[in-house]
Short mmCIF file of the C-alpha atoms (twelve columns), coordinates in Angstrom:
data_MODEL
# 
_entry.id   MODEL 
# 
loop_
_atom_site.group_PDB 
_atom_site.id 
_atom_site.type_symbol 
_atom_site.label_atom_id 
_atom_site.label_alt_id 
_atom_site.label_comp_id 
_atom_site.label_asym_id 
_atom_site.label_seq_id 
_atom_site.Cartn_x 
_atom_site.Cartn_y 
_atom_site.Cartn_z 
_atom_site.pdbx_PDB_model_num 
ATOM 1   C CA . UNK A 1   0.000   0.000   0.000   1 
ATOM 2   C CA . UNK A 2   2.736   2.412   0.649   1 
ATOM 3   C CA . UNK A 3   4.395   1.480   -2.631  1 
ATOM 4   C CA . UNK A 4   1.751   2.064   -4.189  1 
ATOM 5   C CA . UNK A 5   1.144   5.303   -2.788  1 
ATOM 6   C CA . UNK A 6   4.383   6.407   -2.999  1 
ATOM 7   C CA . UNK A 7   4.234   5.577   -6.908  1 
ATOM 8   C CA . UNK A 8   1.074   7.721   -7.634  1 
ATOM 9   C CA . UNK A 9   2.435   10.701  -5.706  1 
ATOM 10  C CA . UNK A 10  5.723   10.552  -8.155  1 
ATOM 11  C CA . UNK A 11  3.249   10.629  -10.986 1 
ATOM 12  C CA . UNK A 12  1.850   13.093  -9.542  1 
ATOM 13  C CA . UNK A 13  4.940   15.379  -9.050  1 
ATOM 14  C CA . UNK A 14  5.890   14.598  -12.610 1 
ATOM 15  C CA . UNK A 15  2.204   15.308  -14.211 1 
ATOM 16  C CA . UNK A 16  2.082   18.711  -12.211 1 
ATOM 17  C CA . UNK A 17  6.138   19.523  -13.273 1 
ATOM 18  C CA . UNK A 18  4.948   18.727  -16.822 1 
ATOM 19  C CA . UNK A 19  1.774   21.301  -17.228 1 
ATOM 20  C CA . UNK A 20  4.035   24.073  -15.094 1 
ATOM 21  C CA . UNK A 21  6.617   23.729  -17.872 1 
ATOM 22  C CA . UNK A 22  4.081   23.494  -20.692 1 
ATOM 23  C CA . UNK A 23  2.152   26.781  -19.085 1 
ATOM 24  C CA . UNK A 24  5.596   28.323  -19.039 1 
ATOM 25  C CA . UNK A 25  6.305   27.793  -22.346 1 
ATOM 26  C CA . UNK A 26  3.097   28.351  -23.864 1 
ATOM 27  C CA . UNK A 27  3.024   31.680  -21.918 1 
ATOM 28  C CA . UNK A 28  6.879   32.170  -22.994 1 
ATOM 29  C CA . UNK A 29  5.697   31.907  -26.680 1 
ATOM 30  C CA . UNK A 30  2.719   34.463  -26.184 1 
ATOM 31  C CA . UNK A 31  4.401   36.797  -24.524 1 
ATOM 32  C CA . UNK A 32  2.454   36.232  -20.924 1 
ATOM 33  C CA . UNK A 33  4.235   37.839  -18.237 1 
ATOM 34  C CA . UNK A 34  3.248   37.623  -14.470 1 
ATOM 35  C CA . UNK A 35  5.488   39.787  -12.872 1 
ATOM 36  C CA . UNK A 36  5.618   42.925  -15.372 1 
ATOM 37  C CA . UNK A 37  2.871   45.725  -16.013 1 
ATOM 38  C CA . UNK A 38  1.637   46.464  -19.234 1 
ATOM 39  C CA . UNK A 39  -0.701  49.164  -20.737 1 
ATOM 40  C CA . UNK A 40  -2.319  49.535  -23.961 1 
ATOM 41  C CA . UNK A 41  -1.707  51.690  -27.425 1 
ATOM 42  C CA . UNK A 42  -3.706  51.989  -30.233 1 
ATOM 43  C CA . UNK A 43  -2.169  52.769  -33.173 1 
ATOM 44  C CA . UNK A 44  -3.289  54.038  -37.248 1 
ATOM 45  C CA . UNK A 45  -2.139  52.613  -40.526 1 
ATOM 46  C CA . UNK A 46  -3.616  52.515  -43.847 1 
ATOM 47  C CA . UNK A 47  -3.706  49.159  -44.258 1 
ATOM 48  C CA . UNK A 48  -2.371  46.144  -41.714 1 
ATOM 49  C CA . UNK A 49  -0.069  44.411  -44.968 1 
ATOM 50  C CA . UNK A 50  -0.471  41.240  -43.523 1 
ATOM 51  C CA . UNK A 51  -0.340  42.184  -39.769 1 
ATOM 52  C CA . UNK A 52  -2.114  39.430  -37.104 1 
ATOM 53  C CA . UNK A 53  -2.642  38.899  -33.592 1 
ATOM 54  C CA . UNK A 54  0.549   38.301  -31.358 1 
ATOM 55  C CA . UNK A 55  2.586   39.614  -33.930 1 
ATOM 56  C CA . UNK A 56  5.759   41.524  -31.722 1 
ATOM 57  C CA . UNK A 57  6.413   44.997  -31.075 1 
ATOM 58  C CA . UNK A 58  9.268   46.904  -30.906 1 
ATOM 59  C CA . UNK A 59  11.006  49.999  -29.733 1 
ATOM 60  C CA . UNK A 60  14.143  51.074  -31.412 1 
ATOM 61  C CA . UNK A 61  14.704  47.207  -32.494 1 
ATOM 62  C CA . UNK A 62  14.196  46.038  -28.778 1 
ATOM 63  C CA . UNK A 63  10.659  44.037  -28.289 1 
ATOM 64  C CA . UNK A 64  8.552   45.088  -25.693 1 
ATOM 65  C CA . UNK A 65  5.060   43.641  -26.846 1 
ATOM 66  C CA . UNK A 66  2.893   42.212  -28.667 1 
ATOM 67  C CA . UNK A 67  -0.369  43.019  -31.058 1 
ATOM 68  C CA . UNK A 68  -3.778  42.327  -29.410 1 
ATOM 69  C CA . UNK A 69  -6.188  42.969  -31.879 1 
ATOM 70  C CA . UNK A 70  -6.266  44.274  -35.645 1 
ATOM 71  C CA . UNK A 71  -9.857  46.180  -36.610 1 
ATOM 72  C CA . UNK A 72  -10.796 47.933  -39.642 1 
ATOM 73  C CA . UNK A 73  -11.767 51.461  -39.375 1 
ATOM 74  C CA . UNK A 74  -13.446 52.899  -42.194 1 
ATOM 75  C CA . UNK A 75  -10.625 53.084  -44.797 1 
ATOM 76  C CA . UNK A 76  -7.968  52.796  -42.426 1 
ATOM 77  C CA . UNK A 77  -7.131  50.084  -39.713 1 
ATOM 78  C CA . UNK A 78  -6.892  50.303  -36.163 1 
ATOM 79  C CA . UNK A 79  -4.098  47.960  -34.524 1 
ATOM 80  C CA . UNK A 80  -4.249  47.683  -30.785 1 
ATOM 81  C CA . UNK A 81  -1.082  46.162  -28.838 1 
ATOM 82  C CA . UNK A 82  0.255   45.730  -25.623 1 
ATOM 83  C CA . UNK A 83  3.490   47.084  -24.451 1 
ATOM 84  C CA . UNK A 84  5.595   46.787  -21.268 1 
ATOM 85  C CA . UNK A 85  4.995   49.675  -18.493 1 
ATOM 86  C CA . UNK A 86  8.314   50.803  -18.468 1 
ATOM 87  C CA . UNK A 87  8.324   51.464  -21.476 1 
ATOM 88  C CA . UNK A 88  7.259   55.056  -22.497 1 
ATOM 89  C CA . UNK A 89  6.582   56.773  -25.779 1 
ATOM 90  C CA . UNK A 90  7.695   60.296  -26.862 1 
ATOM 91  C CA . UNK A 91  4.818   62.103  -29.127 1 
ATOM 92  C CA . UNK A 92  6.780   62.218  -32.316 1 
ATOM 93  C CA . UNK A 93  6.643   58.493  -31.736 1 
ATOM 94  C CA . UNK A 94  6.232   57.028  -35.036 1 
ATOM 95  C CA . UNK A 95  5.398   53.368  -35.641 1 
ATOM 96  C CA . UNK A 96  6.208   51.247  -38.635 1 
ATOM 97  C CA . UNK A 97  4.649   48.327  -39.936 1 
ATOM 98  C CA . UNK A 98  7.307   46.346  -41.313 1 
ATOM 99  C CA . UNK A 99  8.648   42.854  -42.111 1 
ATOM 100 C CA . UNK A 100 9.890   40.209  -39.898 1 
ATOM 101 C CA . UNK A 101 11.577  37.934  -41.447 1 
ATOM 102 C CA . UNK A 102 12.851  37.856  -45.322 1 
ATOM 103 C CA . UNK A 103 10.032  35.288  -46.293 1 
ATOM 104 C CA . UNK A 104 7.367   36.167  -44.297 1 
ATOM 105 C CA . UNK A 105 5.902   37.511  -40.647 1 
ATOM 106 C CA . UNK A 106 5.148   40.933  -39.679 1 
ATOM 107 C CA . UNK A 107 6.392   43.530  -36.495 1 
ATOM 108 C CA . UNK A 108 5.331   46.736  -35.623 1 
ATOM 109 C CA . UNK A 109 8.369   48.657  -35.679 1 
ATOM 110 C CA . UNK A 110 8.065   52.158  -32.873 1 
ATOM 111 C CA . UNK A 111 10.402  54.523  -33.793 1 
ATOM 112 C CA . UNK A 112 11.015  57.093  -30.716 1 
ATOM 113 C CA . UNK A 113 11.426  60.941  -31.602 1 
ATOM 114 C CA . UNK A 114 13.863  63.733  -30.638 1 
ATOM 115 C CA . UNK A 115 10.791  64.869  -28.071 1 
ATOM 116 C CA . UNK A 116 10.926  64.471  -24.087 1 
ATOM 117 C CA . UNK A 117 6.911   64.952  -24.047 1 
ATOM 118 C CA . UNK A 118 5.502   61.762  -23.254 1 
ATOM 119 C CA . UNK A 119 3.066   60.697  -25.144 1 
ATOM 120 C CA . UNK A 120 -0.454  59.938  -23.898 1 
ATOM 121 C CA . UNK A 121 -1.653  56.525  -23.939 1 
ATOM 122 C CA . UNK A 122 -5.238  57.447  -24.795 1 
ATOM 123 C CA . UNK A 123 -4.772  58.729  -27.854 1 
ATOM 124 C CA . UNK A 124 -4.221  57.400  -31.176 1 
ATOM 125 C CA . UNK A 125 -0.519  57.445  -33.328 1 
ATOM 126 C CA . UNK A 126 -0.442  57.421  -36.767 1 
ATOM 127 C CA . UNK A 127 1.576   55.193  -38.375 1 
ATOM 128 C CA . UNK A 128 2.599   53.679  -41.746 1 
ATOM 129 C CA . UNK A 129 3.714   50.584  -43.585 1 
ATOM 130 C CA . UNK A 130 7.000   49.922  -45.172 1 
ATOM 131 C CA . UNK A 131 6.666   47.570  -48.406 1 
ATOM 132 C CA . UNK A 132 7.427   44.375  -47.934 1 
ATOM 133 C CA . UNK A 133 8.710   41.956  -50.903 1 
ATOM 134 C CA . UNK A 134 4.706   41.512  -52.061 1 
ATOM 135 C CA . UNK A 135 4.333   45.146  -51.818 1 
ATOM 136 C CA . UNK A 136 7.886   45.747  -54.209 1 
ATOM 137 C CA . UNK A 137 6.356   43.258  -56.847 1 
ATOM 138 C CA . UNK A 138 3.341   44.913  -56.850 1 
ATOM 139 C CA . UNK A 139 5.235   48.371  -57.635 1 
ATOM 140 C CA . UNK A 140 6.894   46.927  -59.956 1 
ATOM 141 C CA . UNK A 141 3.826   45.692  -61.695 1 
ATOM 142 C CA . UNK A 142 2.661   49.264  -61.440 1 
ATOM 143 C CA . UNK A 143 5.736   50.645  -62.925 1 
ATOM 144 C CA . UNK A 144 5.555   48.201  -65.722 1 
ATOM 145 C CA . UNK A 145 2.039   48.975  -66.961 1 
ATOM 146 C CA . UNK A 146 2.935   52.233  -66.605 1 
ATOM 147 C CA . UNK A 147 5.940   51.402  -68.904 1 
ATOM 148 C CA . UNK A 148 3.798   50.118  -71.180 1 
ATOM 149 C CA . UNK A 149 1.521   52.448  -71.604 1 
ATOM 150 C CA . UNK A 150 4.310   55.053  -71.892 1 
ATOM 151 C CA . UNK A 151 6.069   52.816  -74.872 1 
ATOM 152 C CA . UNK A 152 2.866   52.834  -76.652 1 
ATOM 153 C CA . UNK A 153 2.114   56.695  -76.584 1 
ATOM 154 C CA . UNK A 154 5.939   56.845  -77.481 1 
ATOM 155 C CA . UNK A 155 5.298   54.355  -80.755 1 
ATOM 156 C CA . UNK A 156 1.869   56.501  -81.365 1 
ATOM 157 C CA . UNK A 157 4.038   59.463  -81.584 1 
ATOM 158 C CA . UNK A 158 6.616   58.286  -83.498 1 
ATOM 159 C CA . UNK A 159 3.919   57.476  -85.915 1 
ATOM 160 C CA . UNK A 160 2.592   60.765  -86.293 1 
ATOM 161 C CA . UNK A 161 6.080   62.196  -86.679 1 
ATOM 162 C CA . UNK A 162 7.083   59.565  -89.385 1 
ATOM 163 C CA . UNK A 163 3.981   60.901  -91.423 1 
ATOM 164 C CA . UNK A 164 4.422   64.521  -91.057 1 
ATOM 165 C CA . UNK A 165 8.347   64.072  -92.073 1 
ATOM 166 C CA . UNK A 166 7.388   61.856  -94.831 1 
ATOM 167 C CA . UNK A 167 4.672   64.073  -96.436 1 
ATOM 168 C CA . UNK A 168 6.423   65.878  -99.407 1 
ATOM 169 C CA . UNK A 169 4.419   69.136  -98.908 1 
ATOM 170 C CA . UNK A 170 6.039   69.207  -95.261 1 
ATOM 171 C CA . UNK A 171 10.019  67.848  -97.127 1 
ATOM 172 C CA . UNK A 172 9.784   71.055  -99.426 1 
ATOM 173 C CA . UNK A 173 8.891   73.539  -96.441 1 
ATOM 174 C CA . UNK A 174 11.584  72.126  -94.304 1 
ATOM 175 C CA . UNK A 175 14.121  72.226  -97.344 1 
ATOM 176 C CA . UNK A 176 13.371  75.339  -97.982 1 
ATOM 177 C CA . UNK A 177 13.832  76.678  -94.814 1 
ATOM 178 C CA . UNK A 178 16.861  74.691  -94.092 1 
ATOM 179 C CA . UNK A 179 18.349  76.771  -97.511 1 
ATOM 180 C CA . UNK A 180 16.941  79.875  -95.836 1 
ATOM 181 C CA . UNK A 181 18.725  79.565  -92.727 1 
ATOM 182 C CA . UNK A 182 21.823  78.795  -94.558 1 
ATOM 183 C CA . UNK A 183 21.683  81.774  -96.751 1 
ATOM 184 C CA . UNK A 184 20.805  83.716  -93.412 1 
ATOM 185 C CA . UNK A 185 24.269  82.438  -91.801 1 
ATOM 186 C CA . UNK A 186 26.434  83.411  -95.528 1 
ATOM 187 C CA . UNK A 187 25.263  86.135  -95.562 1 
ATOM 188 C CA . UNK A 188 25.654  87.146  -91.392 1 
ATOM 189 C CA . UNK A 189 29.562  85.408  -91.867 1 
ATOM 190 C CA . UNK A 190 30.152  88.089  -95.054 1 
ATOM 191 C CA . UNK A 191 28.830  90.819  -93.256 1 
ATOM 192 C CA . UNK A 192 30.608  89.788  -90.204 1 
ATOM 193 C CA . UNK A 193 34.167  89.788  -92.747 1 
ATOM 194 C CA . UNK A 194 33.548  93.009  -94.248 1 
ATOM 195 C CA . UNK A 195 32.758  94.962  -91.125 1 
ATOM 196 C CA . UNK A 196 35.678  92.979  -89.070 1 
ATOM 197 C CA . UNK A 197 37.931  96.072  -89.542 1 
ATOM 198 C CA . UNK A 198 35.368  98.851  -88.872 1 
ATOM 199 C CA . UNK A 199 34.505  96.894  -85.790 1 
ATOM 200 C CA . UNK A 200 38.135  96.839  -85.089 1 
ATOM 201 C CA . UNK A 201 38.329  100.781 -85.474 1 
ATOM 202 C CA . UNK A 202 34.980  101.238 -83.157 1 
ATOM 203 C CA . UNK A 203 36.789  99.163  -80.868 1 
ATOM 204 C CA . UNK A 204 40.096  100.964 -81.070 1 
ATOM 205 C CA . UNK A 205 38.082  104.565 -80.948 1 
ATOM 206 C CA . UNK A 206 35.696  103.088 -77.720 1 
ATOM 207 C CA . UNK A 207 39.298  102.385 -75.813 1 
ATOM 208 C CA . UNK A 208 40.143  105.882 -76.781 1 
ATOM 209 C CA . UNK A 209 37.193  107.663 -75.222 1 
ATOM 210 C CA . UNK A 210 37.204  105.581 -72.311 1 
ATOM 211 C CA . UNK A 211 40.972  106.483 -71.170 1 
ATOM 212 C CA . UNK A 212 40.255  110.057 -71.840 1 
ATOM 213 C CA . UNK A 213 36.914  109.606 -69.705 1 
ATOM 214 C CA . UNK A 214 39.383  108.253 -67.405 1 
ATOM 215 C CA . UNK A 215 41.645  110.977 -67.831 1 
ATOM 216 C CA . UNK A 216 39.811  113.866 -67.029 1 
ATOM 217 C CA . UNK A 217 38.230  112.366 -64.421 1 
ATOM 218 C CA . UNK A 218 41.349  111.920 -62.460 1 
ATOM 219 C CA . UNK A 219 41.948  115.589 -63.580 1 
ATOM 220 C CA . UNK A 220 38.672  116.952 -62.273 1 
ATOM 221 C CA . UNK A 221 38.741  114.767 -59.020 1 
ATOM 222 C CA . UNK A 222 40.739  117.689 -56.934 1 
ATOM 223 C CA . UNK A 223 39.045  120.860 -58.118 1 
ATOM 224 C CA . UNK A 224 35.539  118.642 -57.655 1 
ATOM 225 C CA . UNK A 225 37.232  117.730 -54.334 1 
ATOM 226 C CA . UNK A 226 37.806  121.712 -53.385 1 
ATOM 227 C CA . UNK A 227 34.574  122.614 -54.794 1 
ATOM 228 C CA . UNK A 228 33.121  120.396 -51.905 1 
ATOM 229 C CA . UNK A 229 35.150  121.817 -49.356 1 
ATOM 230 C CA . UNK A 230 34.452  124.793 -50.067 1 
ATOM 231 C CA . UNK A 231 30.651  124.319 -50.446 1 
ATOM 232 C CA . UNK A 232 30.967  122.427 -46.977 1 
ATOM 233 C CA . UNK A 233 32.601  125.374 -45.356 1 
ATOM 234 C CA . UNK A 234 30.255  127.757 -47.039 1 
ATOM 235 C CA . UNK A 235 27.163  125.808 -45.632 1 
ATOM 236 C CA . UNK A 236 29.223  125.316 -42.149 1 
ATOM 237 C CA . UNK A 237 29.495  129.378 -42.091 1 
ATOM 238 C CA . UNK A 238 25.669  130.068 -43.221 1 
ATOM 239 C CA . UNK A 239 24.318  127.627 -40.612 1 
ATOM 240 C CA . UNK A 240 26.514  129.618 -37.811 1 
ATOM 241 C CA . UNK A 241 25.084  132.890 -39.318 1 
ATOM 242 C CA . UNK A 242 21.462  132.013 -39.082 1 
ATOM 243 C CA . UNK A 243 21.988  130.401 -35.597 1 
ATOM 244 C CA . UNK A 244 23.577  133.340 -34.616 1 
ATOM 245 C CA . UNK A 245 20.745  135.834 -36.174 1 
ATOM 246 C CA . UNK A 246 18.023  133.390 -34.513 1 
ATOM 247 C CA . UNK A 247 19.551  134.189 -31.183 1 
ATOM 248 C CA . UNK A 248 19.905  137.846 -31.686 1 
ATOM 249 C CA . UNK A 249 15.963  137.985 -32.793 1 
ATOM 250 C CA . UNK A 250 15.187  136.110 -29.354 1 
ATOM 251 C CA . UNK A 251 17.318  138.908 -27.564 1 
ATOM 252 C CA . UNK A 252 15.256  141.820 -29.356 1 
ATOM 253 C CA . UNK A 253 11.909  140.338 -28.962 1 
ATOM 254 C CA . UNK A 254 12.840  139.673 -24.789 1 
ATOM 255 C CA . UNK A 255 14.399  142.742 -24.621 1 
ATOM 256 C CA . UNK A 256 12.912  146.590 -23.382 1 
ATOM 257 C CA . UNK A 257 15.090  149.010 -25.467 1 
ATOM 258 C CA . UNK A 258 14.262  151.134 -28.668 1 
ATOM 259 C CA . UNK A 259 15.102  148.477 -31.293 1 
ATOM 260 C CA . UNK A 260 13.236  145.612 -29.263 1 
ATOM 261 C CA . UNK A 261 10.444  147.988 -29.336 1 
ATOM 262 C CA . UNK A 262 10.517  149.114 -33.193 1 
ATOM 263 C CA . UNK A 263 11.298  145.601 -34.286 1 
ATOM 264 C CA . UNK A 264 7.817   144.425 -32.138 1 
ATOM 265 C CA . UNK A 265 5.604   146.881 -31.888 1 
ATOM 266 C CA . UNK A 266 4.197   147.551 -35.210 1 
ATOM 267 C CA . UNK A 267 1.935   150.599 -33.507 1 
ATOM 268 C CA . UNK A 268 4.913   152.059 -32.175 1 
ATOM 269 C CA . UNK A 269 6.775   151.369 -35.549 1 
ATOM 270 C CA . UNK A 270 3.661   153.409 -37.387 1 
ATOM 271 C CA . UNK A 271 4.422   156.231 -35.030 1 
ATOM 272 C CA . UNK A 272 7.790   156.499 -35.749 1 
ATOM 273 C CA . UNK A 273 7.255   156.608 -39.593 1 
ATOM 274 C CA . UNK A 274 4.543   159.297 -39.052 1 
ATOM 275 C CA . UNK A 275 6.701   161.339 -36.995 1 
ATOM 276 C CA . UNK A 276 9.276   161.063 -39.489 1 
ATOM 277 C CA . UNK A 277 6.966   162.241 -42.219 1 
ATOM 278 C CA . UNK A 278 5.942   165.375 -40.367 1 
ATOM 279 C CA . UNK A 279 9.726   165.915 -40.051 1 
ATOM 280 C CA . UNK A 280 10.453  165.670 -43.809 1 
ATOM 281 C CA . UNK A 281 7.467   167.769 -44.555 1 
ATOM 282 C CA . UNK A 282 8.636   170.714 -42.155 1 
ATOM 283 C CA . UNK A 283 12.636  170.153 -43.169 1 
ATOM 284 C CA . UNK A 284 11.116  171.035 -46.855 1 
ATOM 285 C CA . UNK A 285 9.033   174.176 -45.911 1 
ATOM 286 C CA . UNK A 286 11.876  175.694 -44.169 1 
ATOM 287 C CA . UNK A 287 13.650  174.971 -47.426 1 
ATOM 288 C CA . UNK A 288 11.275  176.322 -49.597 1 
ATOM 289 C CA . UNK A 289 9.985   179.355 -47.423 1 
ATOM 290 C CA . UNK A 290 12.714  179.538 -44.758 1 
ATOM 291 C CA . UNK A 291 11.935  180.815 -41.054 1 
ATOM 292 C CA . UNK A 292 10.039  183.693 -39.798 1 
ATOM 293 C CA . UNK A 293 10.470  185.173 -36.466 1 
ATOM 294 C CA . UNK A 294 8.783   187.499 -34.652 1 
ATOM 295 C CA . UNK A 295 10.302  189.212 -31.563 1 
ATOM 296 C CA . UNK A 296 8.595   191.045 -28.937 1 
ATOM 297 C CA . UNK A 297 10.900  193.843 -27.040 1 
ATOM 298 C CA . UNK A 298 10.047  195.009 -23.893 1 
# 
């Protein structure tokens, strides 16, 4: 009975040593983790190219989760992952779908910014997806209709050159004008050969007048120069004149005298000119008439 007993518990040890390892690596190859924390991101692409549940993601190369769910959003597609809580995102975070492996699998690739701002879990980042192998064939399709149709508009207008060229009408124009242009140039190199010499001459005659411009210009520069100066110094003494007038006007008008007065007082000023008048009126009678004086004797 005791062998027996001791038999079953052995089983039993091995059975229960069995499922711990198979939990372990079950939860190894999801990407279960007891001990750490983890939050969740949501993040925007325009398509998932390929992109499925448990699928890794990483940080700067280094993975820190895993995708939980991929859900189509209008025409875009929501992906929605798990990531470990020590790991933070900056808000120029930008993440990458890209590929895995060379011949197949999928990652979200998180590539951190230049920021320090953390970014906020609650809202949404905007991704995109880098072509994968399936996505560089398909270009290349593109590019090759593309190709094609570009080769046939080529051959199309090839066509339509090859007939204007080869109607005779359109030869005799182009002939013609080819002659035209020809005769144009003889006559331009002839005109060109018989004017080389009075060319020379203009030449020569244009040095000529420029070094005598020169010349006189370095002959002019000093009495210009003293012209200035002398300008200068007359503008230096006619400033200093009417400063010095401007101040003698403020004396007269603050002043009390005679002058002050005549130079102010315009009533004062028609007095004087009166007075005057009567003056020059009686200096001409007496000139005219002369004096008479009486005398009374005692």
């Amino acid at each position: 009975m005791t062998k027996s007993r001791t038999t079953e518990i052995k089983v039993g040890i091995t059975v229960l040593i069995g499922l711990i390892i198979f939990f372990a690596g079950f939860a190894w190859v999801k990407n279960w983790s007891v001990m750490s924390s983890q939050y969740k991101i949501t993040m925007r692409f325009p398509t998932s190219a390929g992109l499925k549940t448990n699928d890794p993601v990483t940080v700067n190369g280094v993975k820190v989760g895993v995708v939980d769910r991929v859900i189509i959003d209008g025409n875009s597609v929501l992906v929605v992952a798990s990531i470990s809580g020590d790991v933070y995102l900056t808000v120029d975070a930008h993440p990458v779908i890209e590929m895995l492996e060379l011949m197949g699998g999928k990652k979200v690739e998180i590539q951190q910014g230049v920021s320090e701002e953390r970014w906020n879990p609650d809202n949404i980042l905007p991704g995109s997806v880098n072509p994968d192998i399936a996505g560089a064939l398909r270009m290349i399709g593109d590019a090759r209709e593309e190709a094609g149709e570009l080769l046939a508009n080529s051959n199309r207008l090839l066509v339509s050159v090859n007939n204007v060229l080869g109607d005779t009408v359109v030869q005799f124009s182009m002939k013609s004008t080819l002659s035209n242009i020809d005769g144009v140039f003889s006559e331009m190199r002839l005109m060109l050969k018989e004017n080389r010499e009075n060319a020379r001459r203009v030449a020569a005659n244009l040095a000529g007048v420029t070094a005598g411009l020169d010349s006189l210009l370095r002959d002019i520069r000093p009495g210009a120069v003293n012209s200035l100066d002398r300008v200068n110094g007359f503008l230096a003494v006619s400033d200093s004149a009417m400063r010095e007038l401007t101040a003698l006007l403020r004396e007269l008008r603050g002043s009390r005298g005679l002058l002050a007065k005549f130079v102010s007082d315009t009533t004062f000023a028609d007095r004087i000119d009166s007075t005057l008048s009567k003056v020059n009126r009686l200096v001409n009678e007496i000139q005219e008439n002369g004096i008479i004086t009486r005398i009374r004797l005692f």
